[in-house]
C-alpha positions as CSV (number, residue, x, y, z in Angstrom):
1,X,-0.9,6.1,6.7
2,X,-3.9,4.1,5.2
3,X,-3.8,0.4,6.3
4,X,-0.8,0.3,8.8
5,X,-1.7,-2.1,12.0
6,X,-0.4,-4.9,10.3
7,X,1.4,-6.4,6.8
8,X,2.6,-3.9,4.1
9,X,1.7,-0.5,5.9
10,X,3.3,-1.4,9.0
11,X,6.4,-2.3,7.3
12,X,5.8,1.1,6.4
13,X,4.9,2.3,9.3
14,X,7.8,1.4,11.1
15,X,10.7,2.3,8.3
16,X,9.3,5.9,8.8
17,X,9.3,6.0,12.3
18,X,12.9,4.9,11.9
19,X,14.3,8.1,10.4
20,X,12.0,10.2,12.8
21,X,9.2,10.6,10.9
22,X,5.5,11.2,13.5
23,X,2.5,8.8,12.7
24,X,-0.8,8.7,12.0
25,X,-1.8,5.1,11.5
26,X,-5.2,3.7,10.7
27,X,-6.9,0.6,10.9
28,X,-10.1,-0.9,11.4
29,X,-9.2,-3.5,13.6
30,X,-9.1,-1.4,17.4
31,X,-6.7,-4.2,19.0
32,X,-4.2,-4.9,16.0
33,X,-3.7,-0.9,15.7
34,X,-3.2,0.1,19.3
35,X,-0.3,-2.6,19.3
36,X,0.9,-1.3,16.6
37,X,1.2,2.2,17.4
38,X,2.4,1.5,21.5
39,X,5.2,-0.9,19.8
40,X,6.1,2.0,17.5
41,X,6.0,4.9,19.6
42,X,7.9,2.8,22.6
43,X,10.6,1.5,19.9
44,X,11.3,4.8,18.6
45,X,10.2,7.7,20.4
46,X,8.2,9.4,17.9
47,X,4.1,10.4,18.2
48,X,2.0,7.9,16.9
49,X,-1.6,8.6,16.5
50,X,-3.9,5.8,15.9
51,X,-7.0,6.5,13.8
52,X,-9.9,3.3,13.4
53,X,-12.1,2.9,10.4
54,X,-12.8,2.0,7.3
55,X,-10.4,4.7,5.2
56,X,-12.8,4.5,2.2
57,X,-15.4,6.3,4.4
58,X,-16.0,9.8,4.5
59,X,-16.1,10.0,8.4
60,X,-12.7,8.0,8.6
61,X,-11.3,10.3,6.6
62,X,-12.2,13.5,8.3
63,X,-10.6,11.9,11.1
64,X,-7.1,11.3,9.8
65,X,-7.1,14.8,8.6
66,X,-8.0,16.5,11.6
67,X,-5.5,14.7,13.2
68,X,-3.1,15.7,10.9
69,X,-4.2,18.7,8.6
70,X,-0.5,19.2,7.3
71,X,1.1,16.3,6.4
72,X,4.4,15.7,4.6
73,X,3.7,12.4,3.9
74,X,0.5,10.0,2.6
75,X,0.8,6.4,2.6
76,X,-2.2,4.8,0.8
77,X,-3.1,1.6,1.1
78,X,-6.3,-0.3,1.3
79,X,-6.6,-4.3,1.1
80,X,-7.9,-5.7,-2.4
81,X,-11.3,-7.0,-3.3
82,X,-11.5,-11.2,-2.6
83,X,-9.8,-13.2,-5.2
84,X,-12.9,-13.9,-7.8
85,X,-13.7,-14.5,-11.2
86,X,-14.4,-11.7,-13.4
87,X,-17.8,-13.5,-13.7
88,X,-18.5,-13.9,-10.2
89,X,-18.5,-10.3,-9.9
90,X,-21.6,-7.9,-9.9
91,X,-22.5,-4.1,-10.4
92,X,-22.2,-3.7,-6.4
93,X,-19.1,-5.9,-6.0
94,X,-17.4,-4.0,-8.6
95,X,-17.9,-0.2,-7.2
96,X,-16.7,-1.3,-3.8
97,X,-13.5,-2.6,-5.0
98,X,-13.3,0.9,-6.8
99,X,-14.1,3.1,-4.4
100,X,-11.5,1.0,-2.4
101,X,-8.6,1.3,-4.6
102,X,-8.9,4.3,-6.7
103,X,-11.6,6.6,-5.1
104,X,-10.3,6.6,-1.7
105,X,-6.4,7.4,-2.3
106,X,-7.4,10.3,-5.0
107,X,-10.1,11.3,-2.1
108,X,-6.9,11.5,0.3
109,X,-4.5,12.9,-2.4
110,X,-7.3,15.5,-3.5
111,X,-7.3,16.3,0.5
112,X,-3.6,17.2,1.0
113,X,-1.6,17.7,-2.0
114,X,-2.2,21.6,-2.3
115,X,-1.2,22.0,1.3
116,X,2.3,20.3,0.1
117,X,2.6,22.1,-2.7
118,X,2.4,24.9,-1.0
119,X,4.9,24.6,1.3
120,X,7.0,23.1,-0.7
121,X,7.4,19.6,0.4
122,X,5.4,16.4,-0.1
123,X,5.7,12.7,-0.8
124,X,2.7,10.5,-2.0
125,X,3.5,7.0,-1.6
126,X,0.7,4.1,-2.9
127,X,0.8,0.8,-2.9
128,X,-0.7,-0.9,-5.4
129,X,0.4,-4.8,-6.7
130,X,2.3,-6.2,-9.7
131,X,-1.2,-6.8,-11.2
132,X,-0.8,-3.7,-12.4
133,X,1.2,-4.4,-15.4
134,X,0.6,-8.3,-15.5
135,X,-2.5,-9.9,-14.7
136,X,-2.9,-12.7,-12.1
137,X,-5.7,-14.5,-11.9
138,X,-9.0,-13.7,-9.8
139,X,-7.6,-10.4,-9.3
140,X,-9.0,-8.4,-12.3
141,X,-10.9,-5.8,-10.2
142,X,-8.1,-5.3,-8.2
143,X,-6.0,-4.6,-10.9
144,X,-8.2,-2.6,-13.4
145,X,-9.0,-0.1,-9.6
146,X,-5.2,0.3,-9.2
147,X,-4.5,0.8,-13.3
148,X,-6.9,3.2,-12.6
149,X,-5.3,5.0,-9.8
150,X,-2.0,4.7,-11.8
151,X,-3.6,6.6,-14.6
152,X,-5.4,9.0,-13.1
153,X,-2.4,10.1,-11.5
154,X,-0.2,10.5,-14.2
155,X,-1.2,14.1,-15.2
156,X,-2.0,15.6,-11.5
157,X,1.9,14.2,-10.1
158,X,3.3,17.0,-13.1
159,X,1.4,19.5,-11.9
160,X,3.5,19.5,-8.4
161,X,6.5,18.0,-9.2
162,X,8.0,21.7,-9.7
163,X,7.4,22.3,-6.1
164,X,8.9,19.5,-4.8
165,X,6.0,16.8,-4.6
166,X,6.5,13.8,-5.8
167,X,4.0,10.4,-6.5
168,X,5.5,7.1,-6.9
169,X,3.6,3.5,-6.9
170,X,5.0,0.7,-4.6
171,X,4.0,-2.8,-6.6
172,X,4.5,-5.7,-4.3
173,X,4.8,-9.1,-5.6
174,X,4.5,-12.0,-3.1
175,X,5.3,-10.7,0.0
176,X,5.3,-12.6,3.2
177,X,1.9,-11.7,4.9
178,X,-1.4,-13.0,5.5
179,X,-2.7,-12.4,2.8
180,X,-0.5,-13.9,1.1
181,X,-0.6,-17.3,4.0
182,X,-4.1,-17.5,3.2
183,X,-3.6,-18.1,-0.4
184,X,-1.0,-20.7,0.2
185,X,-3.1,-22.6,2.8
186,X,-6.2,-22.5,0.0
187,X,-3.5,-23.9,-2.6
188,X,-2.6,-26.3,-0.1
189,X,-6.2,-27.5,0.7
190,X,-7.2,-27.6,-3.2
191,X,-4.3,-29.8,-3.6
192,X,-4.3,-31.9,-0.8
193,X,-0.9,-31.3,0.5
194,X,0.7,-29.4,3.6
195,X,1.0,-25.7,4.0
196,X,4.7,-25.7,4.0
197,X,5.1,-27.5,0.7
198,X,2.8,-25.3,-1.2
199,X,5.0,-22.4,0.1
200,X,7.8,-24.0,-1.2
201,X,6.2,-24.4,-4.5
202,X,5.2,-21.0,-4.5
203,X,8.6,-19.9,-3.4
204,X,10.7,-21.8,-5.9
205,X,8.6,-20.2,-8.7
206,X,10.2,-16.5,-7.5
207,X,13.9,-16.4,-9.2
208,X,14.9,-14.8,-5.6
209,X,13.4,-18.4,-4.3
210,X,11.7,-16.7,-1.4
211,X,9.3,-13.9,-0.6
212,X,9.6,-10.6,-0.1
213,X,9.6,-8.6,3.6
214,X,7.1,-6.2,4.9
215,X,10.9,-4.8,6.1
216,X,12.5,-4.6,3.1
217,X,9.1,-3.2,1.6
218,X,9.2,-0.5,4.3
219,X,12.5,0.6,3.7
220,X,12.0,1.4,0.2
221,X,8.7,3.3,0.7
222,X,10.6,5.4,3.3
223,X,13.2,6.3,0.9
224,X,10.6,7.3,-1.7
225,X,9.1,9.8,1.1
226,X,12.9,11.0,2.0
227,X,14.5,14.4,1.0
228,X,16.9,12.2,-1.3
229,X,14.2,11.0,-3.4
230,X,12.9,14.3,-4.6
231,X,13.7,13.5,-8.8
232,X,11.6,10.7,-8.5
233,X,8.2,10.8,-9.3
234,X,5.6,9.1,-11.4
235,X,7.4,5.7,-11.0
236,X,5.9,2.5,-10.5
237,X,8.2,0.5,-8.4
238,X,8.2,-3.5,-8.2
239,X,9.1,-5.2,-5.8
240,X,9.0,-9.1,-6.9
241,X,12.2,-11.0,-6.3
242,X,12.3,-11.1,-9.9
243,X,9.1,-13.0,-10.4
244,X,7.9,-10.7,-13.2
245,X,9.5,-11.6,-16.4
246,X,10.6,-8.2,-18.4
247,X,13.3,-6.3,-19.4
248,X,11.6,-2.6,-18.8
């Protein structure tokens, strides 16, 4: 699992380790991950293998898959490029953010999916964001990398979906976590008013009137990676409170 000392992927993280499922988590901060994994593996009993680095590198990578060469399961996640204008951006900005989300999960993908095919069992899980199929603004890179990802995918999932492998998107909306807190406590500071009103604000805006759980958001991605959810494939799953306004 890409990501998963703290936020979305350790929602993740831990919904797996709930239904028995071993770990390898990865991070690039040393402290938040070893918590992570010692609270995991204490809670429920399962190996947990922690992993640091940067995922996007080449060295990282090598690592997760030599500690597991066979996995049943890939959790991709990586966090988004800085909330920017499109004109702030530059040539160098630009290929980072896509080599952060769209190169590195079809890196890891390209990395395990035969071996799942193969034996006959595989669930490819990534998170992407909402901005996928609506912008939000600042976050045009972000989006256009995951698109990407989205799209590039779209052909290689029915190449495997015969032998049980499936690839499904996980698009969060506002979801309690820091990143998230940090953009309320910008809003806040832009508009001269406290932290817990701009929340509120933000909240209210979401027809559920609150944000969403890295629990909740865990529990759905371990579905998606279960034995039940072996129809599903291709699917890009959002997870808003309602926030997006659509009918399909």
């Amino acid at each position: 699992m890409c990501a998963s000392s703290r936020g979305l992927g350790r929602g993740c993280a831990i919904a797996l380790a709930e239904n028995g499922v071993d770990l390898v988590l990865n991070g690039r901060d040393a402290a938040a991950l070893d918590a992570t994994a010692s609270d995991i593996a204490d809670r429920f009993g399962v190996s947990v293998t922690p992993v640091i680095g940067d995922a996007s590198r080449p060295e990282t990578q090598a690592e997760l898959l030599a500690a597991c060469p066979e996995p049943d399961i890939l959790v991709n996640n990586n966090g988004g490029p800085p909330r920017r204008g499109f004109r702030e951006l530059d040539r160098d900005k630009v290929i980072d953010g896509v080599i952060n989300n769209m190169v590195t999960p079809i890196e890891l993908i390209t990395a395990v999916i035969d071996g799942m095919a193969a034996r006959g069992f595989g669930r490819i899980v990534n998170i992407t964001s909402s901005s996928v199929l609506a912008p939000i603004d600042g976050l045009d890179l972000s989006s256009g990398a995951r698109a990407g990802l989205t799209a590039f995918l779209g052909g290689v999932l029915r190449e495997v979906a015969d032998r049980n492998v499936t690839v499904n998107h996980l698009l969060p909306g506002r979801m309690d976590t820091e990143r998230l807190q940090s953009g309320i406590a910008r809003s806040a500071d832009r508009d001269g008013i406290a932290y817990d009103e701009a929340a509120a604000r933000s909240a209210r805006e979401i027809p559920a009137r609150r944000f969403g759980t890295a629990e909740e958001f865990g529990q759905t991605c371990a579905f998606l990676c279960s034995t039940h959810a072996g129809y599903i494939t291709g699917q890009n799953i959002l997870i808003d409170g309602g926030l997006l306004s659509r009918t399909f």
